[in-house]
Backbone bond lengths (Angstrom), bond angles and torsions (degrees), N, CA, C in turn:
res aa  C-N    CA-C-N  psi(-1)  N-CA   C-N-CA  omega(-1)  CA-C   N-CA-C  phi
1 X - - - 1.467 - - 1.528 109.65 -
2 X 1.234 116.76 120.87 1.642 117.22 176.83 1.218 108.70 -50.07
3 X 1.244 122.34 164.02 1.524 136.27 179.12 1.458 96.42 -109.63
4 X 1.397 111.01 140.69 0.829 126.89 -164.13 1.487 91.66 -114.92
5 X 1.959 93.94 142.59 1.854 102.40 -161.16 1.701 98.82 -108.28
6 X 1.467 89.85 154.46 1.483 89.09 179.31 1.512 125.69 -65.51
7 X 1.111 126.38 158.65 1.357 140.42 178.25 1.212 122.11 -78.37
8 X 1.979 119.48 98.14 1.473 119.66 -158.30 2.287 96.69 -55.84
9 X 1.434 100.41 159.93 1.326 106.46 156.06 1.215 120.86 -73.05
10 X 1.388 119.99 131.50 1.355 126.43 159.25 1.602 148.18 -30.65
11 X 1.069 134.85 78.07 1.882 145.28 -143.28 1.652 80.63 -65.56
12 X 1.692 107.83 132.05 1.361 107.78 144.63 1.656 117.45 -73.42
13 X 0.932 101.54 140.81 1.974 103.43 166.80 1.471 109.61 -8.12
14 X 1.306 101.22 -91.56 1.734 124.96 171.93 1.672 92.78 -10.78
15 X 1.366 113.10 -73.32 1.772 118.11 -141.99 1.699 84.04 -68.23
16 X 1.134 101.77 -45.79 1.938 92.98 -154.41 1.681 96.04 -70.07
17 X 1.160 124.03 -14.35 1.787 110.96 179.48 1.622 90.75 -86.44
18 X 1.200 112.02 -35.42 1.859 97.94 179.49 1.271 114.58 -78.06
19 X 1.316 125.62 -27.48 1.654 133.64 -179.20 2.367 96.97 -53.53
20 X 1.768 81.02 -59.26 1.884 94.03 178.68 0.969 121.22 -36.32
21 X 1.989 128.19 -49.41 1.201 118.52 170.48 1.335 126.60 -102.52
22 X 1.112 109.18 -3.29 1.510 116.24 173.86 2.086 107.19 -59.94
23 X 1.596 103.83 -63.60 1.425 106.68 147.37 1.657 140.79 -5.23
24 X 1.219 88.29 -40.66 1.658 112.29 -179.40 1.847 113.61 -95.88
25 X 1.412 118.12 -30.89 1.371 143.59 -162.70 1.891 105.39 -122.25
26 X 1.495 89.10 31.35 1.662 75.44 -170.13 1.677 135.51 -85.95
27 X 1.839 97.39 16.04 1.613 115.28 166.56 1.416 103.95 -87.11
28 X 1.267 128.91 -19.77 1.698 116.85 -136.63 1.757 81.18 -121.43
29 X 1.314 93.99 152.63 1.425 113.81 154.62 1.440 129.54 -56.93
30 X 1.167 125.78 108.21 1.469 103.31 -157.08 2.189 97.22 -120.75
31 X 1.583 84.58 124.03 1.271 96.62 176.46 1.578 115.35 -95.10
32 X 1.488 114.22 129.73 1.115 115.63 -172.33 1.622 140.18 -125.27
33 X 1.464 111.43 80.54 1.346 109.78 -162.84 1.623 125.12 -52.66
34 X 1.664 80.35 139.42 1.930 93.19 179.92 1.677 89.73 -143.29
35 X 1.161 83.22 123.27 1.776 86.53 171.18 1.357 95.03 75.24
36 X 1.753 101.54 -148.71 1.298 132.26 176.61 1.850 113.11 -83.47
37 X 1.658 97.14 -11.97 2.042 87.41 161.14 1.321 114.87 -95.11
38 X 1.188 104.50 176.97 1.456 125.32 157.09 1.740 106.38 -109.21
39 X 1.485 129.50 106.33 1.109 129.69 -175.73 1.709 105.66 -105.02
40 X 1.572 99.73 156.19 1.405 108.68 171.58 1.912 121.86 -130.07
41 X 0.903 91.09 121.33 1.431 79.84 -174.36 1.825 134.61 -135.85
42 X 1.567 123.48 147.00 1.357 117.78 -166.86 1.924 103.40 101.60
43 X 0.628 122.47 -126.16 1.605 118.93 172.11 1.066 107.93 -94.51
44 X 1.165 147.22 -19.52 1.326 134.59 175.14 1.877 112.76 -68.46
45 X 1.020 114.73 -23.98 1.053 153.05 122.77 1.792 132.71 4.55
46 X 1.062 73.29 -93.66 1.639 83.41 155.06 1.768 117.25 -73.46
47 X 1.208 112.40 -53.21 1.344 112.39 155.35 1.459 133.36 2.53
48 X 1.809 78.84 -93.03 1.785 107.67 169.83 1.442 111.36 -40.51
49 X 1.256 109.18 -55.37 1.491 116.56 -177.84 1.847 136.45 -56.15
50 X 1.287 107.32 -15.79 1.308 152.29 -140.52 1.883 84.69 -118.67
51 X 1.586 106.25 -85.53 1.205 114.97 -163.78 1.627 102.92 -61.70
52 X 1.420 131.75 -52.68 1.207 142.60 -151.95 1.646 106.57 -94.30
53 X 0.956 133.86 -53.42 1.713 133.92 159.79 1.511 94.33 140.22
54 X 1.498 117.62 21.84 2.137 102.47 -158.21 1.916 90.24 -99.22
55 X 0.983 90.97 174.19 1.655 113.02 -159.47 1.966 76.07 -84.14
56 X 1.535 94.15 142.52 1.439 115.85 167.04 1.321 106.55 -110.26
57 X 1.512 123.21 141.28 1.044 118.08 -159.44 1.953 98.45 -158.35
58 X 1.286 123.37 -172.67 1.579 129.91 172.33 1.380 113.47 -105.98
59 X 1.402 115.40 164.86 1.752 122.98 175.51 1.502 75.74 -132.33
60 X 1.527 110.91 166.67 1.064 144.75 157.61 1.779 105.97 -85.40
61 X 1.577 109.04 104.43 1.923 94.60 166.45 1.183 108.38 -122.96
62 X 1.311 121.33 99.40 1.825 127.79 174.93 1.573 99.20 85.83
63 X 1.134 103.50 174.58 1.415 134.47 -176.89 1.585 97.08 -50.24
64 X 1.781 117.81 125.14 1.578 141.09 179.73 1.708 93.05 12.07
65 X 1.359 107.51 57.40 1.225 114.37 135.29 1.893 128.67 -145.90
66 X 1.411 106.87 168.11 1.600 102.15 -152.51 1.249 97.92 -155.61
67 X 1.500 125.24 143.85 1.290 136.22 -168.70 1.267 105.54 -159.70
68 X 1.834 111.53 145.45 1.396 125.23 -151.63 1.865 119.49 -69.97
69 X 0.576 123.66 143.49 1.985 123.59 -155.56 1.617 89.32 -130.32
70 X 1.143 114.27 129.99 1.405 126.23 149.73 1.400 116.65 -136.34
71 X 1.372 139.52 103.88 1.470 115.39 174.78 1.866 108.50 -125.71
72 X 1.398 119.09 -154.40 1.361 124.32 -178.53 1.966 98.42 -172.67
73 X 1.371 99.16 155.53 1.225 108.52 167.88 1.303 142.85 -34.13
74 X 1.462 126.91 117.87 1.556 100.54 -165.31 1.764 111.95 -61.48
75 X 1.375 108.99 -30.10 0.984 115.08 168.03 1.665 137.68 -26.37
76 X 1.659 100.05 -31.81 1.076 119.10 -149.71 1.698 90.88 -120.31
77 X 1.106 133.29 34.86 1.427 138.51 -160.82 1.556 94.90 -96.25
78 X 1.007 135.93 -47.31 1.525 148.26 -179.16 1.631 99.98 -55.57
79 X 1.024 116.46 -43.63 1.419 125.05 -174.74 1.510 124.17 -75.04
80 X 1.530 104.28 -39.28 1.500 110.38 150.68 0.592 129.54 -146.25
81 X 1.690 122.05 63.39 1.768 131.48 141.70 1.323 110.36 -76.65
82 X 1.276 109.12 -34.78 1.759 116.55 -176.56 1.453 116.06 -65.07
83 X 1.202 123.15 -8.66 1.427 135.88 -145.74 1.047 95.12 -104.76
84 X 1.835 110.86 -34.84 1.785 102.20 -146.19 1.665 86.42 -110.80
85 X 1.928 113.98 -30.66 1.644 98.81 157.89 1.357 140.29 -57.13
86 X 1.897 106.92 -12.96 1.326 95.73 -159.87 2.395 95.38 -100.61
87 X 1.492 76.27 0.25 1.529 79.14 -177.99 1.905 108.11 -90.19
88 X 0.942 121.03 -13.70 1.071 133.15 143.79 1.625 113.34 127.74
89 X 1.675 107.37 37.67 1.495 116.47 -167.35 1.306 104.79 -96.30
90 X 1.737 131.84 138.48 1.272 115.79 140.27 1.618 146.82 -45.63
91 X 1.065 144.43 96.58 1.195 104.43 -162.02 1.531 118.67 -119.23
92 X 1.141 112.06 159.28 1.571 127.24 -154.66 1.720 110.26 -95.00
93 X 1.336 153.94 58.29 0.939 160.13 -138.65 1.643 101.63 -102.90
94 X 1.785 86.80 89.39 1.926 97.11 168.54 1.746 110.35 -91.74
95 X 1.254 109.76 140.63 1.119 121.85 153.97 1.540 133.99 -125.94
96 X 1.609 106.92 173.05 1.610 98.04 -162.20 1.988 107.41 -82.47
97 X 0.861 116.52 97.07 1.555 114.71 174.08 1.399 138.25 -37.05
98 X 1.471 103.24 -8.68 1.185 109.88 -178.44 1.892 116.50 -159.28
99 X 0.962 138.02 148.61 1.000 146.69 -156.06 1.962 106.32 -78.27
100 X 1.614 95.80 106.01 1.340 102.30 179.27 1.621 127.29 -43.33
101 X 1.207 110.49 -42.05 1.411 109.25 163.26 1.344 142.11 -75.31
102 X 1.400 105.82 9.87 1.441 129.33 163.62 1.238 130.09 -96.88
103 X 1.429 114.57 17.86 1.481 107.98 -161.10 1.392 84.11 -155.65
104 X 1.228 111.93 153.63 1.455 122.30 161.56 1.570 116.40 -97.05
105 X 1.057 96.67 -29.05 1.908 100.83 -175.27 1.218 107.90 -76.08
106 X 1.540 124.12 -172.84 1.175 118.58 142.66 1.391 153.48 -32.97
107 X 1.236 126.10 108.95 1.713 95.83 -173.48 0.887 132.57 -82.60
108 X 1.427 105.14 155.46 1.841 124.37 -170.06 1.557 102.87 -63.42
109 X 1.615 126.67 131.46 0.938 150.90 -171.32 1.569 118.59 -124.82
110 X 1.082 118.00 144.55 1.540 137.47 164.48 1.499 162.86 -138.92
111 X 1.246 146.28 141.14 1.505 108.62 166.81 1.271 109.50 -71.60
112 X 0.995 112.19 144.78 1.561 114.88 168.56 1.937 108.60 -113.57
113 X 1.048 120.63 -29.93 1.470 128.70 154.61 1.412 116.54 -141.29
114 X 1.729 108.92 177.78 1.218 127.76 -159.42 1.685 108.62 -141.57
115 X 1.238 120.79 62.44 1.249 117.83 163.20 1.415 130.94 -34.63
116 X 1.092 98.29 115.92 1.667 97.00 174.97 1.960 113.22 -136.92
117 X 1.271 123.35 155.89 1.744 121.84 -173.76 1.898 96.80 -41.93
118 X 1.447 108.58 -49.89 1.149 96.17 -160.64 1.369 121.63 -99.59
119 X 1.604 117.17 15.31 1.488 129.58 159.56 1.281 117.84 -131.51
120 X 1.441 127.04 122.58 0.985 124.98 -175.07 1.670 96.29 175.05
121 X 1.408 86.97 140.59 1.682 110.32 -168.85 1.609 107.29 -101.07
122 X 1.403 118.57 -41.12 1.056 144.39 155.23 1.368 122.66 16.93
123 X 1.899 136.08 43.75 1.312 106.16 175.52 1.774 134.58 14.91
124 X 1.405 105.75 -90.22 0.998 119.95 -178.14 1.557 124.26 -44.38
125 X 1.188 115.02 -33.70 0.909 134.55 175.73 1.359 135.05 -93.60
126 X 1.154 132.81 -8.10 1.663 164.79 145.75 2.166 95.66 -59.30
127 X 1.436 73.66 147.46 1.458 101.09 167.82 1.851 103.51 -116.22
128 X 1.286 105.47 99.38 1.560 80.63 172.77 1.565 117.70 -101.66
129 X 1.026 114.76 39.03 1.554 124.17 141.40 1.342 118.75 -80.35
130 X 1.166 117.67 -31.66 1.945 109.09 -178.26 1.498 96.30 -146.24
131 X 1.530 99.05 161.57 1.378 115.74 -178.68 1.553 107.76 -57.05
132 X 1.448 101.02 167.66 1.511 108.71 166.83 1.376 100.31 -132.59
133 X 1.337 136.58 111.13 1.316 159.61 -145.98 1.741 87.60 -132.55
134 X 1.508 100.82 123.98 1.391 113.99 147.71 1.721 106.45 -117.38
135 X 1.277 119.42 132.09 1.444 128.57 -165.19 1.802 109.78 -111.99
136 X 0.854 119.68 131.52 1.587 101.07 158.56 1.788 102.64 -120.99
137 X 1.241 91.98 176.66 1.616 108.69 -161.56 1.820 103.28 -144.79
138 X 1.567 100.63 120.27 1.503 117.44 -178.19 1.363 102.57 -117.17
139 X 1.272 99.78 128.26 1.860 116.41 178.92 1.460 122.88 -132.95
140 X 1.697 124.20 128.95 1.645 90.42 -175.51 1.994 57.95 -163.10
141 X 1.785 101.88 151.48 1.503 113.78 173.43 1.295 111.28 29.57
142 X 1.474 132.42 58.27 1.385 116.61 163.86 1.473 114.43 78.89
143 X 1.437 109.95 -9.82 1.384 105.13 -175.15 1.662 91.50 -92.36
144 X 1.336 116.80 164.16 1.355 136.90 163.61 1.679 129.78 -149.15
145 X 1.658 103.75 131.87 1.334 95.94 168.71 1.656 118.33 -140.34
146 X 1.233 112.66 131.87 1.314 103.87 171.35 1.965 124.99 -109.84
147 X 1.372 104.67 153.90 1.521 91.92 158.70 1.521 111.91 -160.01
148 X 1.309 116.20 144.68 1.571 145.47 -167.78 1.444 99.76 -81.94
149 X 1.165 109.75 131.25 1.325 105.56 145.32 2.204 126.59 -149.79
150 X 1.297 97.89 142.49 1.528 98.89 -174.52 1.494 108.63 -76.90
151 X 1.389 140.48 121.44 1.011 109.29 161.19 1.834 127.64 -93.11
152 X 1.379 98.84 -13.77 1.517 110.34 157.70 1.392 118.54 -46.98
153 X 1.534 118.41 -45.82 1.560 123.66 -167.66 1.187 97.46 -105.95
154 X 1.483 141.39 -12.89 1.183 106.58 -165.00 1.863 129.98 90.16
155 X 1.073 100.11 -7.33 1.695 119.08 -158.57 1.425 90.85 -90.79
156 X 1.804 111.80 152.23 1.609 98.57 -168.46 1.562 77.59 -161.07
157 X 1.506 123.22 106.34 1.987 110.48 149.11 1.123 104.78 -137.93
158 X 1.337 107.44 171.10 1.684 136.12 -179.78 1.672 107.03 -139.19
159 X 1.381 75.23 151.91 1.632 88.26 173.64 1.728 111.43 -153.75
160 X 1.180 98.69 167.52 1.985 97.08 169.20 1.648 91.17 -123.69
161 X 1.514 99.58 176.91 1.099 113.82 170.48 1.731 111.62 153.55
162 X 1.488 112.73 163.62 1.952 111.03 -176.52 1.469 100.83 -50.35
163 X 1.228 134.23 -164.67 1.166 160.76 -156.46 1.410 99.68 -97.91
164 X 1.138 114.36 -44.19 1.999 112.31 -162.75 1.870 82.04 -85.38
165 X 1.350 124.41 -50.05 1.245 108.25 171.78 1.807 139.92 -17.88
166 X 1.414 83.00 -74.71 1.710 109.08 176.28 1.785 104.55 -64.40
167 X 1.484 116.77 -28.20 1.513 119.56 177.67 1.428 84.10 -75.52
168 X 1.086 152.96 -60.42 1.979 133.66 -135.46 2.060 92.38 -86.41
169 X 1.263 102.96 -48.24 1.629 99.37 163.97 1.260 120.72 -54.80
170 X 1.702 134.53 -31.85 1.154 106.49 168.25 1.347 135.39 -88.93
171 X 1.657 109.42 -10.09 1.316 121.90 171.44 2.044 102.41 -69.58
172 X 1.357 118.17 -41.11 1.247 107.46 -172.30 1.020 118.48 -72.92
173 X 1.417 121.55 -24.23 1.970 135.60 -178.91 1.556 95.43 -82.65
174 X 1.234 122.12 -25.37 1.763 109.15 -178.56 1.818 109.15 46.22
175 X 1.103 96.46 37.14 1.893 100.21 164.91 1.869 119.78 -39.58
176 X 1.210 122.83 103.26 1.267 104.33 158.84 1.234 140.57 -70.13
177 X 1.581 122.38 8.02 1.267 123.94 151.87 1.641 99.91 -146.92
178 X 1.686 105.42 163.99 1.159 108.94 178.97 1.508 100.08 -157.40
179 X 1.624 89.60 124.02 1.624 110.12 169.92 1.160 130.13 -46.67
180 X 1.400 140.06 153.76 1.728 114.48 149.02 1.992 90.92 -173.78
181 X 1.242 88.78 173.36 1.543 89.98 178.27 1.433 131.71 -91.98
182 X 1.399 112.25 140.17 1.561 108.79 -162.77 1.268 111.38 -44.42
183 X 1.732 137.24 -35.50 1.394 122.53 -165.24 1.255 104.81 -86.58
184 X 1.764 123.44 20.86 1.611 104.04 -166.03 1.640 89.53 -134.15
185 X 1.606 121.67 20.29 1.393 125.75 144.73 1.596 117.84 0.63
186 X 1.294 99.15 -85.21 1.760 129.56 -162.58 1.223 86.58 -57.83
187 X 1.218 122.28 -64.20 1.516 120.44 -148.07 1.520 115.91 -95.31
188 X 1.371 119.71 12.06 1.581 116.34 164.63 1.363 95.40 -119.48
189 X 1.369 132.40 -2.37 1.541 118.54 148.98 1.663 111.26 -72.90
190 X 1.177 132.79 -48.30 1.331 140.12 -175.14 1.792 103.18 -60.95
191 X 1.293 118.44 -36.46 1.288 124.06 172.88 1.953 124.91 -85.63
192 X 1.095 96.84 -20.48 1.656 90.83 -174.07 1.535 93.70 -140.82
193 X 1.235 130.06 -19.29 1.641 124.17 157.67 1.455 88.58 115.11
194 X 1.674 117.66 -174.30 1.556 112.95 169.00 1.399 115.20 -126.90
195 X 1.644 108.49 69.62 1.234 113.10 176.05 1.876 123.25 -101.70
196 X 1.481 76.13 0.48 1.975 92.53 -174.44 1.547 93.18 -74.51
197 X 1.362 107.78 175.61 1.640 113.80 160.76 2.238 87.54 -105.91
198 X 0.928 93.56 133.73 1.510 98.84 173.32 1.442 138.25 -118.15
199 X 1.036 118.69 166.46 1.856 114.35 -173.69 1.380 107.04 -151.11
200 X 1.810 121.35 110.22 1.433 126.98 178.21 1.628 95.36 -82.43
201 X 1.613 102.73 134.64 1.334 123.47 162.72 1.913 118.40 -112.08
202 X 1.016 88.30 151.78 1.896 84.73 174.82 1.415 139.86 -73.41
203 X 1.128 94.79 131.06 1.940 105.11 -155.56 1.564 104.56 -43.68
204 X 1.473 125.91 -13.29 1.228 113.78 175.81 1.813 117.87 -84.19
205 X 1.083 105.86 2.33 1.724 117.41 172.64 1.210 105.17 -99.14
206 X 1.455 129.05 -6.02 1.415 118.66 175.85 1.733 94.71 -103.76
207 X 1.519 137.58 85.56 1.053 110.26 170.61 1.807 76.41 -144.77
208 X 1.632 101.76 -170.39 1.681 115.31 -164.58 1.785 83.60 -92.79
209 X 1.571 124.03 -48.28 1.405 98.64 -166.40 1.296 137.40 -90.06
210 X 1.701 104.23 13.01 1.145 133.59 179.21 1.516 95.09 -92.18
211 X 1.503 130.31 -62.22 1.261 137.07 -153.96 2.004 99.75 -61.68
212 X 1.398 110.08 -51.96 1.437 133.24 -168.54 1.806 99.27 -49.21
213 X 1.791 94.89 -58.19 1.459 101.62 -159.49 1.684 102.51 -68.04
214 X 1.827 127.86 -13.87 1.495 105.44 -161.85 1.723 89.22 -99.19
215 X 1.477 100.87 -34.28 1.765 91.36 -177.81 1.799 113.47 -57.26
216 X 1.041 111.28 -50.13 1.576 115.15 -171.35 1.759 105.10 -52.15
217 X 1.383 121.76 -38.23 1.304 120.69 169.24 0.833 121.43 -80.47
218 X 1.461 127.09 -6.98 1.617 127.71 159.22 1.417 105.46 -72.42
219 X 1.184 134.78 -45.30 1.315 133.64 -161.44 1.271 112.94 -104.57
220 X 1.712 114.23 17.00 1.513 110.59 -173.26 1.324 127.72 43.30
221 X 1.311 114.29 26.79 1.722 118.14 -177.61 1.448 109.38 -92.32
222 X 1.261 118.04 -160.50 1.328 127.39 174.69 1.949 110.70 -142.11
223 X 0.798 88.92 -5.83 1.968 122.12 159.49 1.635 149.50 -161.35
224 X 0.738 109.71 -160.55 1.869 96.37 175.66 1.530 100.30 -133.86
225 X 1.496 124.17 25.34 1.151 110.29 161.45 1.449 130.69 -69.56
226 X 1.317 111.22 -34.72 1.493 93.83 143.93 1.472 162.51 69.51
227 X 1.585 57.88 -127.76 1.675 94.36 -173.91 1.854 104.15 -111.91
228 X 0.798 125.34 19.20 1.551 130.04 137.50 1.522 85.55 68.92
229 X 1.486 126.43 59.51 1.423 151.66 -154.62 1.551 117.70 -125.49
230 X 1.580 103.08 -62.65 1.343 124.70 -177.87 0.845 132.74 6.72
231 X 1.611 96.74 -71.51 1.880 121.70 -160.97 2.002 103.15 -95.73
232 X 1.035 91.74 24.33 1.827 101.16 174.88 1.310 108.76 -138.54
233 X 1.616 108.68 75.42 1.597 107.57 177.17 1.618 115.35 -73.16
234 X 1.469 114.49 -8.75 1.717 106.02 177.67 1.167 94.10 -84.73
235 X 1.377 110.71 -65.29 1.750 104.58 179.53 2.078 120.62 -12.57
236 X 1.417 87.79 -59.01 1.379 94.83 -165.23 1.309 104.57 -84.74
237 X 1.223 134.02 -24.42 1.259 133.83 159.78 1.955 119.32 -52.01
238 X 1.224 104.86 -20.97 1.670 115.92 -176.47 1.583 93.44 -97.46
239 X 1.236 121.60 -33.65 1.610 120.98 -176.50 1.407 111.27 -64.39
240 X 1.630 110.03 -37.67 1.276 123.33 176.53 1.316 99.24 -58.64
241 X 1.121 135.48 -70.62 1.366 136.39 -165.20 1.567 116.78 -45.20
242 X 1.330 111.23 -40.66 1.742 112.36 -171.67 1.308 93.20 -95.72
243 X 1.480 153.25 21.93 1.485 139.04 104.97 1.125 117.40 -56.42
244 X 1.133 129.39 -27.97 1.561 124.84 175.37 1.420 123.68 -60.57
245 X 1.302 92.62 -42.68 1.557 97.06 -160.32 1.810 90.27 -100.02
246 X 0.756 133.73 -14.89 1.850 131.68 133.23 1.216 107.67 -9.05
247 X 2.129 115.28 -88.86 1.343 127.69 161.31 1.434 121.70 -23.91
248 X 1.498 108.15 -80.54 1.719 105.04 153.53 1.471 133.99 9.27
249 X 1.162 91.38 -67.62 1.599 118.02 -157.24 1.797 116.82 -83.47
250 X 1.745 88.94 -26.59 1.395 106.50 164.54 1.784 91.75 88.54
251 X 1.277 110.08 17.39 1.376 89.75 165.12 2.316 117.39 -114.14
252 X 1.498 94.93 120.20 1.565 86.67 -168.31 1.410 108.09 -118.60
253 X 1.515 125.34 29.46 1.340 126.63 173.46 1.274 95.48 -92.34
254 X 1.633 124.08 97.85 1.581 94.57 -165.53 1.844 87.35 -138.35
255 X 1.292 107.58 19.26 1.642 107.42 -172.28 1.149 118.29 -77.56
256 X 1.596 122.51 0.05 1.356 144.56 154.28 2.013 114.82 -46.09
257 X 1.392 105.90 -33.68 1.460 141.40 175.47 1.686 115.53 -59.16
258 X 1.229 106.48 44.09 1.890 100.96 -154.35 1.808 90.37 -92.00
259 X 0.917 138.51 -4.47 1.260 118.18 -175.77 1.870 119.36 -153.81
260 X 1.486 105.68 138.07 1.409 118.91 -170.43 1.753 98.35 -97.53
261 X 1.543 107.46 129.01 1.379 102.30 174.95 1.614 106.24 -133.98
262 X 1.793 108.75 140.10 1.437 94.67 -170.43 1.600 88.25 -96.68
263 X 1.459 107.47 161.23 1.426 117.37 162.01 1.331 134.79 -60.75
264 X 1.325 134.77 84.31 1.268 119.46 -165.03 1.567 99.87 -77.57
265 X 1.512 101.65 137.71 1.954 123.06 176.48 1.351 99.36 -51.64
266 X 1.234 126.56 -64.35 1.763 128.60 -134.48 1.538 101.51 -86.70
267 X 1.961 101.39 -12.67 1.718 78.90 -160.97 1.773 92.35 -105.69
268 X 1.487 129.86 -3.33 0.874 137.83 -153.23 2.032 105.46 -85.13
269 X 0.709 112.92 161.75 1.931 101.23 -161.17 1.746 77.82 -137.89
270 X 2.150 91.90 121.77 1.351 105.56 -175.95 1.293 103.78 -99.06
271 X 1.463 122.94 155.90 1.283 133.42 157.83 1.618 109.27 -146.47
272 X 0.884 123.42 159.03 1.546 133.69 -167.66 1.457 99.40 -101.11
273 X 1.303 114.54 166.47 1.887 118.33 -171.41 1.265 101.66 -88.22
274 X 1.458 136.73 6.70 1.120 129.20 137.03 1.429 136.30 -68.86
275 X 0.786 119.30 -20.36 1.814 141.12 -166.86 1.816 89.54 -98.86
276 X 1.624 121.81 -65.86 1.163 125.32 -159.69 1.912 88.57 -54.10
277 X 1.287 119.29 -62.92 1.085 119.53 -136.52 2.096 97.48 -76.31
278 X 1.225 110.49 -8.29 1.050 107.36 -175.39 1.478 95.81 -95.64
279 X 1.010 129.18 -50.34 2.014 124.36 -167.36 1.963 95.02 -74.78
280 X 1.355 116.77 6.16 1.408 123.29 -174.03 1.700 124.17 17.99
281 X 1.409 86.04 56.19 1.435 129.60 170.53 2.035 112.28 -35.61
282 X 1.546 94.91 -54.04 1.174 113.52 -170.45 1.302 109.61 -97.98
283 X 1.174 118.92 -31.94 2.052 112.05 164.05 1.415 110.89 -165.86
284 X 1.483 118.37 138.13 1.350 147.96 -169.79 1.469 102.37 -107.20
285 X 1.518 147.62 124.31 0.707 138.34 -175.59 1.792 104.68 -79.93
C-alpha cells in the first residue's frame, strides 16, 4: 500500500511572491519591502537580526505555520545596508513596483539592486578615503589575468602577469571582492590564500568571445585597440567579467566607465601589504 505523503502547508500570497524571488537571490540577503519596512525573513532573518541588533521575531505563513521575521524602517535603509555589506553579506534589495493603493491584488515586487562588498554606490557605505575595487581574476596553464574595477570612480585596469605578479597587484589594489570561476575554487585559494571576500562565476563568462563582445558594447567601439588592450587576452577576459557582474548586480548606469587601462609593470611602484598598511597608504582614519 503506498504511503501516503504529507500535506505541504499552505503559502500566504506575501510568502509565495517572496519564496519566488528569494529562489532566484538565494546567496544574498534579501530585503523585502512591505509597507514602510524592509523585512527579512527565514535565515536571513536571523542573520539580519544577529548582524543589525533588531528584535527577531515570527510571521504567520499559511495554516499553524510560522517563520522567523526581522525587519526595520525603510527609512532607515542607509543605516543598515552598510552594516550587513560591511559584515560581509550580499544583499538583495526588493522593492514594491507599484503603488499599493492602486491595485487590489498583491503588489508587484522586485529587485531593483544587488549589493555586494565590491559594488556599491552607497554613500554610507563607501569609504571615500580609498577606492572600492571589485577585481576578477582569469587563470588557465600558468597564464594569468586580472582586472579592477571602481564603480564609484569609474576607474577600470587590467593586467597579465605570473602568479606572484597578479598576488602583489592584488594585495596593492586591496579589492573588496574578487571574481573568478567556479572550477578554479581550490586553486585561487592555493594561489592568492583566502583573505579576499569572493564570488564564483560561470566558466562560460570567463571566455575571449564573451569578454570582447560585452566590453566593445560598453564602449561603443568596434575593437579594443584603443585602449592598448589587445595583446592581454586574460586581462581582458577578467575585464569582461566585472561588466558582467555589473549586469548581475542590476547596476546599468555605468557610462561613467569611459576608459580601459592596462597596468604597466615598470612604471608601477611596489610595496607589499606590509609597507602599504603601515605608511596607511590606503586609509587614514
Amino acid at each position: 500500500m503506498a504511503k501516503k505523503t504529507k500535506k505541504a502547508v499552505a503559502e500566504t500570497p506575501l510568502m509565495k511572491q517572496y519564496n519566488a524571488i528569494k529562489a532566484k537571490y538565494p546567496d544574498a540577503v534579501l530585503l523585502f519591502r512591505v509597507g514602510d519596512f524592509y523585512e527579512t525573513f527565514g535565515d536571513d532573518a536571523v542573520r539580519a537580526a544577529q548582524v543589525l541588533g533588531i528584535v527577531l521575531t515570527k510571521r504567520r505563513n499559511g495554516a499553524a505555520a510560522y517563520i522567523d521575521l526581522a525587519g526595520f524602517p525603510h527609512h532607515s535603509l542607509d543605516v543598515y545596508l552598510p552594516k550587513l555589506v560591511r559584515a560581509g553579506f550580499r544583499v538583495a534589495i526588493c522593492d514594491q513596483l507599484e503603488d499599493p493603493k492602486l491595485t487590489k491584488k498583491i503588489v508587484k515586487r522586485g529587485v531593483t539592486e544587488l549589493v555586494t562588498p565590491g559594488v556599491a554606490l552607497n554613500d554610507q557605505v563607501l569609504d571615500h578615503k580609498s577606492n572600492n575595487f571589485l577585481a576578477a581574476v582569469h587563470f588557465l596553464n600558468d597564464r594569468y589575468g586580472v582586472a579592477f574595477l571602481d564603480i564609484s570612480t569609474g576607474e577600470f585596469f587590467l593586467a597579465e602577469g605570473n602568479a606572484e605578479y597578479i598576488d602583489k597587484l592584488l594585495q596593492s589594489f586591496s579589492p573588496s571582492e574578487v571574481l573568478f570561476q567556479k572550477q578554479n575554487r581550490n586553486a585561487f585559494e592555493q594561489l592568492f590564500g583566502d583573505k579576499f571576500y569572493t564570488f564564483k562565476l560561470d566558466d562560460w563568462v570567463f571566455t575571449d568571445d564573451f569578454a570582447k563582445e560585452i566590453l566593445v558594447r560598453h564602449f561603443n567601439t568596434t575593437s579594443l585597440k584603443g585602449f592598448g588592450v589587445e595583446g592581454l587576452p586574460f586581462g581582458v577576459i577578467a575585464a569582461g567579467a566585472c561588466l558582467h557582474y555589473l549586469s548581475e548586480t542590476k547596476h546599468d548606469r555605468i557610462g561613467h566607465i569611459a576608459q580601459l587601462s592596462r597596468i604597466e609593470e615598470d612604471h608601477y611602484i611596489w610595496m607589499d601589504k606590509f609597507t602599504i598598511r603601515n605608511l596607511e597608504l590606503l586609509y587614514s582614519p
